[in-house]
C-alpha positions in Angstrom: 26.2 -3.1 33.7 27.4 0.4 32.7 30.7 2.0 34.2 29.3 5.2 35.7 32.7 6.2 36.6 33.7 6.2 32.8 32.6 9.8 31.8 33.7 11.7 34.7 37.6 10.4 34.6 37.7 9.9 30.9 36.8 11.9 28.3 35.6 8.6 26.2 35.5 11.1 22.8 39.3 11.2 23.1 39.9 7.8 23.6 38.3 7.4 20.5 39.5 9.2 18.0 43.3 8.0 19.6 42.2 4.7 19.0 41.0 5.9 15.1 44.3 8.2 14.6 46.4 4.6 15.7 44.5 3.1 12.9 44.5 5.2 10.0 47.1 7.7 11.0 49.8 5.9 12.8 49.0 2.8 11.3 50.5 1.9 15.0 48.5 -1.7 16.4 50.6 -1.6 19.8 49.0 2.1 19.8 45.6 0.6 18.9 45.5 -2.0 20.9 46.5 0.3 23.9 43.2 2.4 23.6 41.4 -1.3 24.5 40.7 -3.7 27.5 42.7 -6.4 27.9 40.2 -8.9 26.5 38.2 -6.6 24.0 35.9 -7.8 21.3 35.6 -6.4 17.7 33.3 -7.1 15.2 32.2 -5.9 11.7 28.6 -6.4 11.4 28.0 -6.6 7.8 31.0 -9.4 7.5 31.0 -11.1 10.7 34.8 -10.0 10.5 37.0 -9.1 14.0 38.2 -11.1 16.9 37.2 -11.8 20.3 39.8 -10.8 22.9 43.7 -9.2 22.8 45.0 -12.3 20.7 42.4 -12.2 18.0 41.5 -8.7 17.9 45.4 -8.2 17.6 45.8 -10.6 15.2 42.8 -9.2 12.7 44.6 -5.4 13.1 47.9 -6.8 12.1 46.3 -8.9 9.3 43.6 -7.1 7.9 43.4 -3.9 8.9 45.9 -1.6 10.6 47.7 -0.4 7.1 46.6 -2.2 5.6 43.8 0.5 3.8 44.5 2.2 0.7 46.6 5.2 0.6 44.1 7.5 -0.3 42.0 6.7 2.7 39.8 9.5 4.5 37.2 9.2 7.9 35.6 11.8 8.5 32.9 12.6 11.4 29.2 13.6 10.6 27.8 12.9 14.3 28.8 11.7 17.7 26.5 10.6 20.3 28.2 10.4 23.9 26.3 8.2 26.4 27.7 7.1 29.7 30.1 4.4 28.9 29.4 4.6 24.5 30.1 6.6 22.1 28.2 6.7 18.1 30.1 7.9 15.5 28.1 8.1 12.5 31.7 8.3 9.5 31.9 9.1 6.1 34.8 6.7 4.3 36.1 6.9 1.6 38.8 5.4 -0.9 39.8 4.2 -3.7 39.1 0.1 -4.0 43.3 -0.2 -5.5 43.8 -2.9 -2.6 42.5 -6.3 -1.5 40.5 -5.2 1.6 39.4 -9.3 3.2 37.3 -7.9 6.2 35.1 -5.3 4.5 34.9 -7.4 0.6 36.4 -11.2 0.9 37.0 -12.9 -2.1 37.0 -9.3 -4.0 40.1 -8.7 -5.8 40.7 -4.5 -6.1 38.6 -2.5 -8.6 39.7 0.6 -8.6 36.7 2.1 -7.9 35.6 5.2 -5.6 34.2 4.3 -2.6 32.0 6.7 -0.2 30.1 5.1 2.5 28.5 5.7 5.3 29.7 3.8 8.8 28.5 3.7 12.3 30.5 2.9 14.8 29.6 1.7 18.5 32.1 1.8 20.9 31.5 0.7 24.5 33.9 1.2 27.0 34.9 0.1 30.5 37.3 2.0 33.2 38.3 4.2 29.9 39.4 1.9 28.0 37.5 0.3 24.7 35.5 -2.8 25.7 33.8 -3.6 21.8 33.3 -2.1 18.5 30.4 -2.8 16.5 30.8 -1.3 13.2 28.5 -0.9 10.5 27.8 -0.6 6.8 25.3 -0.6 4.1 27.0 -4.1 2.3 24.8 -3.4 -0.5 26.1 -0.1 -1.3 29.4 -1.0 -1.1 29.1 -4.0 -3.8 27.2 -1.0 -6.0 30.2 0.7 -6.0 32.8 -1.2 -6.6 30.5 -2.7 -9.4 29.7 -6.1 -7.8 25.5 -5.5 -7.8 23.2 -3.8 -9.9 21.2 -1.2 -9.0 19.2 -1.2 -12.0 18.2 -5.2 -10.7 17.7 -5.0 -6.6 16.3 -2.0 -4.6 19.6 -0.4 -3.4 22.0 2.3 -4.2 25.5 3.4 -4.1 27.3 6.7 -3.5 23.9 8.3 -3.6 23.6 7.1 -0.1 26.9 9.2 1.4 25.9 12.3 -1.1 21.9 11.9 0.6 23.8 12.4 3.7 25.7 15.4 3.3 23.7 17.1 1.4 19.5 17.2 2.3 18.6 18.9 -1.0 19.5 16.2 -3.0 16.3 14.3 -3.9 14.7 11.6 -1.5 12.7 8.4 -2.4 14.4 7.6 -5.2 13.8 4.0 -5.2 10.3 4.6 -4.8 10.0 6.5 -7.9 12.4 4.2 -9.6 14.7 7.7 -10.5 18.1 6.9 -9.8 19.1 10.4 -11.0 
């Protein structure tokens, strides 16, 4: 049942981008862990990669993911949808592939390769505080780029995706017309 009382004491936008500026930024998992419930629940859709409550969820930042990005690492914001007690962030990512990321490409040694991709995040909160995060990713387009699948074989794409998205001239259906440009 939603926390009505979440929007009006908190702005719930805030809270999340402290919680993203402790990841990325600060590289701080106390600081992260601080914008979430006690018991919170975090999971990456396309790799069934997180934790269920403060011991796991702490445990998967301090393994996996607080610093543990490469250094060239930028998130930016396309869209944000607020709703009562969840915000949508619809995020560009990008890096360069120079370090052994487990929770977004297990098994996958680094490639050096670019990476743009789009992500959605959900974040649901209660009392102002981060409850879960779903996040999620096109798995397919990641593997495209860091040179794992090929495009020419299977119906997907790479970058063309996070280009498609910040830029609407750039040609739709390619798939169906089999030009990848």
């Amino acid at each position: 049942m939603p926390d009505h009382t979440d929007r009006k004491t908190t702005d719930l936008g805030a809270v999340f981008d402290a919680h993203v500026r402790a990841e990325f930024v600060e590289q701080d998992v106390d600081a992260t862990m601080r914008t979430m419930v006690p018991e919170p629940y975090l999971l990456h859709v396309p790799t069934l990669t997180g934790g269920v409550g403060s011991r796991e969820v702490r445990q998967f930042y301090t393994a996996h993911f607080v610093g543990k990005w490469p250094t060239d690492t930028t998130v930016a914001q396309i869209s944000r949808t607020l709703g009562e007690d969840q915000v949508v962030d619809e995020l560009l990512l990008r890096f360069t592939h120079d370090v052994s990321l487990a929770f977004m490409l297990p098994g996958v040694p680094p490639t050096g390769r670019r990476v743009e991709l789009p992500v959605v995040v959900v974040m649901k909160f209660q009392k102002g505080k981060i409850a879960h995060e779903h996040i999620y990713w096109d798995q397919a387009s990641l593997l495209v780029q860091v040179g794992l699948l090929d495009p020419k074989q299977l119906p997907v794409v790479g970058v063309e995706q996070a280009r498609k998205l910040l830029d609407k001239s750039l040609p739709s259906n390619i798939l169906l017309k089999g030009d990848r440009g």
